[in-house]
C-alpha positions in Angstrom: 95.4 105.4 71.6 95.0 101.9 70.4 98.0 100.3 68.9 98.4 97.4 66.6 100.4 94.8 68.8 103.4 93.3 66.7 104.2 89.5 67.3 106.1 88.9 70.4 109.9 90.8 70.8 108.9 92.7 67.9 108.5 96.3 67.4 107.6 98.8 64.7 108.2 97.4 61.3 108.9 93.4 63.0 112.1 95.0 64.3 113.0 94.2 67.7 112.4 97.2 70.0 115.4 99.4 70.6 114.9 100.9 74.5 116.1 104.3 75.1 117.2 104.9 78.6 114.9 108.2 79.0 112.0 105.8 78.0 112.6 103.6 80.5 113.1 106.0 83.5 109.8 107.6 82.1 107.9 104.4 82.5 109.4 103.4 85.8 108.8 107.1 87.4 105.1 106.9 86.4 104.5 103.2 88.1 106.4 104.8 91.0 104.4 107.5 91.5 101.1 106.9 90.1 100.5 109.1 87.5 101.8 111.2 84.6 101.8 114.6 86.2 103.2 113.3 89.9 106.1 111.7 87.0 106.7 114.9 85.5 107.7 116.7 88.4 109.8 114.4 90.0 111.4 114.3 86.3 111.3 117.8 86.2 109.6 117.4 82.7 106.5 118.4 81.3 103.5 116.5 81.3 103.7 116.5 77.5 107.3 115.0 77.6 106.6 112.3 79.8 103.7 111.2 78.0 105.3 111.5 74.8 108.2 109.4 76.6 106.0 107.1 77.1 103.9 106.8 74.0 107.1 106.4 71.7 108.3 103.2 73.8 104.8 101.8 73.5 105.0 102.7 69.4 108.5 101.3 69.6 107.4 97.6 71.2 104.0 97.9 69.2 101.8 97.4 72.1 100.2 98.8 74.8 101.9 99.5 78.3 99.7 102.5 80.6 96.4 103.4 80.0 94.7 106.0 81.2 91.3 105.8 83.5 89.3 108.1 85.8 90.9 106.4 88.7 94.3 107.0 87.6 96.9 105.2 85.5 97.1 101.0 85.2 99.3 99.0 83.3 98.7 96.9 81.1 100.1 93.0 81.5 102.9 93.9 78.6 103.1 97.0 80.7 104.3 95.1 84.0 106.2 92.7 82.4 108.3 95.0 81.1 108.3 97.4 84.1 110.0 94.9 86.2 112.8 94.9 83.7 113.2 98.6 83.4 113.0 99.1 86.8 116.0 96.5 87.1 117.9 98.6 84.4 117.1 101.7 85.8 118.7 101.0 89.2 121.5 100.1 87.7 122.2 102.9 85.9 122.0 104.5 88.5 123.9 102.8 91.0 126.7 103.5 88.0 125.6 107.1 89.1 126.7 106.9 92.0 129.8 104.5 91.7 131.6 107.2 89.4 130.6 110.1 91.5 131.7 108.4 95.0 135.2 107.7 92.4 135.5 111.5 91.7 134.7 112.3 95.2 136.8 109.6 96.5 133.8 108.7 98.6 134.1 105.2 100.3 132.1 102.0 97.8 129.5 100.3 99.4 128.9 96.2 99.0 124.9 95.6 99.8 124.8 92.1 100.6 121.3 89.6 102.5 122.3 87.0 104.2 120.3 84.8 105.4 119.9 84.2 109.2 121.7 80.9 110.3 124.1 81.7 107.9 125.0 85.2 109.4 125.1 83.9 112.7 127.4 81.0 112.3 129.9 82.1 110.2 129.1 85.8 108.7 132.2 87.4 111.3 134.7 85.4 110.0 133.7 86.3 106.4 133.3 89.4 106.8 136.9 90.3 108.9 138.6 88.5 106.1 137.0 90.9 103.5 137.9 93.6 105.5 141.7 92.8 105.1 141.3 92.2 101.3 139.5 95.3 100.9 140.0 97.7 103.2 138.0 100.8 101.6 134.8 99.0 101.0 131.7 99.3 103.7 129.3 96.6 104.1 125.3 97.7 104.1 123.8 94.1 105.3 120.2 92.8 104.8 118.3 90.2 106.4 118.7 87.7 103.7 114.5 86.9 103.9 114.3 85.2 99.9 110.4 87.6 100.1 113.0 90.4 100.6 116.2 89.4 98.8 114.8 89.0 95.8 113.1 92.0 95.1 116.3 93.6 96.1 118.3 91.5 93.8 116.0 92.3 91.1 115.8 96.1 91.0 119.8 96.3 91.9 119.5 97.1 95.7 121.6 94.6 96.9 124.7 93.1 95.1 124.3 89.7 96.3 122.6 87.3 98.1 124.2 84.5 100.8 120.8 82.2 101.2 118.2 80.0 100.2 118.0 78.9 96.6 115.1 80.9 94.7 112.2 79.0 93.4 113.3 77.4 89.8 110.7 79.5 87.9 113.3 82.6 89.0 116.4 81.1 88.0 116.8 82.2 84.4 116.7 85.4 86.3 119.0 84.3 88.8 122.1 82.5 88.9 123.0 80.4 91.9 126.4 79.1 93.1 124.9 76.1 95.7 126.6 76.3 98.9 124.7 74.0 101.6 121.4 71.3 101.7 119.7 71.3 104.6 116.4 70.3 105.7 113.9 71.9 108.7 112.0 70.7 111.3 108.4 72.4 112.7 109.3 74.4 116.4 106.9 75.4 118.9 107.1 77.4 122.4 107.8 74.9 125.2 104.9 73.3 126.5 102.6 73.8 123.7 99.6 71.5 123.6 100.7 69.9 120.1 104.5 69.1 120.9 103.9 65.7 121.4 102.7 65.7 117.9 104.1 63.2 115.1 102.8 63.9 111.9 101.6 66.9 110.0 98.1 65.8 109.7 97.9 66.0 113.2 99.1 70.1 112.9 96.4 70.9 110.1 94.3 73.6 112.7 97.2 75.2 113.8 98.4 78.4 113.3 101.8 78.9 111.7 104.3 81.4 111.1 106.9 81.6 108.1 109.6 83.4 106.6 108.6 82.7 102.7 104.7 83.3 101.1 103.6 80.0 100.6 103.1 79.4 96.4 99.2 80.2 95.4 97.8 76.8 93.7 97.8 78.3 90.1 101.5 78.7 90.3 104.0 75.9 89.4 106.6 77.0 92.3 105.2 74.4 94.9 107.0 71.1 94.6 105.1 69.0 96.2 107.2 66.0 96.8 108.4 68.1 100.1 105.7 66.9 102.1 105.2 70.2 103.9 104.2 71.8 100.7 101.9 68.8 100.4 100.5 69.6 103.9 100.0 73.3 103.3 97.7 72.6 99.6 96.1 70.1 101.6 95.3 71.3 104.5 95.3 75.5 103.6 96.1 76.2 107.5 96.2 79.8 108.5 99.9 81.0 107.5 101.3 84.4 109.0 104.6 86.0 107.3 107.0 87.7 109.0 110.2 88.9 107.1 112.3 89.1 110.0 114.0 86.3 112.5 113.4 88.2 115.0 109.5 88.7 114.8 109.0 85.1 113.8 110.9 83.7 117.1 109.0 86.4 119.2 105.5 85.0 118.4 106.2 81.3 118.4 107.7 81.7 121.7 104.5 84.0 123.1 102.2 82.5 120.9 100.4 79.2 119.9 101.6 79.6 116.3 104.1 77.1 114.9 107.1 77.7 112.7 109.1 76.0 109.8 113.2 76.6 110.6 116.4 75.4 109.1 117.9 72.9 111.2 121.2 75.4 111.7 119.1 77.9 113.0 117.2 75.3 115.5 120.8 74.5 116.4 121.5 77.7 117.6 118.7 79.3 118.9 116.2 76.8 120.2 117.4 76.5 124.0 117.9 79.6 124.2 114.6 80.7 122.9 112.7 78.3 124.8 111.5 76.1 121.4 111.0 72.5 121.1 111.4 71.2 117.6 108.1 68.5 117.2 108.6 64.9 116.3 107.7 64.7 112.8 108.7 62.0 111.1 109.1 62.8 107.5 112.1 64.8 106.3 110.5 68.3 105.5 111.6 71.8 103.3 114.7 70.5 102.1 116.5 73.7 100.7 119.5 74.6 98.4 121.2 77.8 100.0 123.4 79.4 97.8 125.2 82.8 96.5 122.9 84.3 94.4 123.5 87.0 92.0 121.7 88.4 89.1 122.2 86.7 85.8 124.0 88.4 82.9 125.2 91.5 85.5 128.8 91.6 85.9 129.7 91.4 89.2 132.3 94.2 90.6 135.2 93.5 92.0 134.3 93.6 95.9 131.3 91.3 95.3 133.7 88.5 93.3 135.5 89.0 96.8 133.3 88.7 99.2 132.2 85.4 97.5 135.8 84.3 97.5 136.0 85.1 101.8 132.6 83.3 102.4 133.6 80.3 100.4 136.9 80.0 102.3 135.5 80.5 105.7 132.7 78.1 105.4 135.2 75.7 104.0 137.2 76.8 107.4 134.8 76.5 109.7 133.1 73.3 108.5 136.0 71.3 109.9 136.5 73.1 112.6 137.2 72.1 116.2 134.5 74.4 117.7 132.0 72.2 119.1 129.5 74.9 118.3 130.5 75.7 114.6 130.4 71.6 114.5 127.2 71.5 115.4 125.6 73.7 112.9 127.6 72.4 110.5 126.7 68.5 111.4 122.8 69.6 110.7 123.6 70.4 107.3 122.4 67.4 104.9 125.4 67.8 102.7 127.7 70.6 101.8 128.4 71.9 98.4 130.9 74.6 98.4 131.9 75.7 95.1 135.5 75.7 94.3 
């Protein structure tokens, strides 16, 4: 069925569209599982309702969102656009779900929180044994606080909050960001590898690296390329692995030839022990914001507006602390910007 698209934001009649919950579960059940039928029973719903769920949201925003092929279902650009929102709502809602019932069952709250490597493994213990003083009855489901990880999770309600680096500024009217640190990385290799001697990018342009983020595809606007490794990798286009774990990244750079991009924290902490050697490079590369991230225009509860609270005071804490190891990560950081 073809519909007459309104202008933008508009729906039937130049009305803005009015979204009903069962619409949107509708939509995001069919992307999830592929087709109308497959949507139905999961929904236990008929065909016809889903469909018709479906239909009236599309007569509602005045344009099309699924069509129909022989392979199966696709959406439609206003289709996805929209999906990623619903999806975001729907988790929600649902997560409300479950709030209330753990409430009447008196079941324990859960806090989902990433948090990004250096970050958990500096100063993460203190935070989170002075949560567990101010609240007691909350558990703690931790994530690797990878941003190609975080902020899918962010978006479609899966975690609460996000200790880490800044997302791109395309995200941020999605996001909002309280800054916490700057700091800048350096390239690491295995000990021994043939190019540590190396001083300048150009010199790494055949090598074979490994990251944590996807680096931005050139018909995007999310590379800034006054960093001059973002520079380097337009440039030059060298082969680029992703791993969304510390763990797998340190494994192949320290059995491999590839090369990796790390926070200087993190080089701090793990390169001796590793066996990594950070490489000569001259220029100042990747410097990043880190901060707590949070989704914009979604109240935060009260055990996330905590944990916030313990991380600021224990960075605060343990950035003047006497621990020569806690000073040291903290002395790699370009500046620090705790929020008061």
């Amino acid at each position: 069925m073809e519909l007459s698209p309104c202008p933008p934001g508009l729906g039937r009649a130049g009305t803005r569209p009015r979204f009903k919950i069962h619409q949107l579960r509708a939509l995001v059940t069919v992307a999830s599982m592929g087709s109308i039928r497959a949507a139905s029973r999961a929904m236990c719903l008929s065909p016809a309702a889903v469909t018709k769920a479906v239909r009236e949201l599309e007569e509602d925003i005045g344009t099309v969102l699924v069509l129909r092929e022989n392979a199966g279902i696709r959406f439609t650009a206003a289709g996805r656009a929209l999906l990623v929102h619903a999806q975001a709502v729907v988790a929600q809602l649902e997560r409300a779900e479950v709030e209330l019932v753990s409430l009447a069952h008196a079941a324990p709250p859960v806090l989902r929180v990433g948090v990004a490597a250096w970050i958990a493994m500096s100063s993460l213990g203190g935070v989170v044994q002075l949560f567990q003083k101010r609240m007691p009855a909350v558990s703690l489901e931790l994530f690797e606080g990878v941003l190609t990880v975080s902020i899918p999770r962010l978006r479609d309600g899966t975690l609460d909050l996000c200790v880490g680096r800044s997302a791109p500024p395309h995200l941020h009217g999605e996001f909002a960001h309280a800054p916490l640190f700057r700091t800048s990385s350096a390239v690491v290799a295995r000990q021994g590898h043939p190019l540590a001697s190396c001083r300048s990018l150009e010199e790494l342009r055949d090598a074979e690296w490994m990251l944590n983020w996807t680096p931005a595809d050139e018909d995007t606007t999310t590379c800034d390329l006054r960093d001059p490794f973002q520079r380097f990798l337009r440039e030059y286009r060298p082969k680029v692995h992703v791993a969304h774990s510390l763990v797998i990244a340190t494994s192949l750079v320290r059995h491999t030839e590839m090369l990796a991009l790390m926070p200087w924290p993190l080089i701090e902490m793990i390169a001796v022990r590793e066996g990594l050697c950070t490489l000569p490079i001259s220029d100042t590369l990747n410097e990043t914001d880190y901060s707590l991230i949070t989704r914009r225009g979604v109240p935060l509860g009260e055990a996330a507006r905590c944990f916030m609270e313990c991380f600021k005071t224990v960075t605060e804490r343990d950035a003047s602390s006497v621990s020569r190891s806690k000073r040291r990560v903290f002395d790699s950081l370009d500046t620090l910007a705790v929020d008061g």
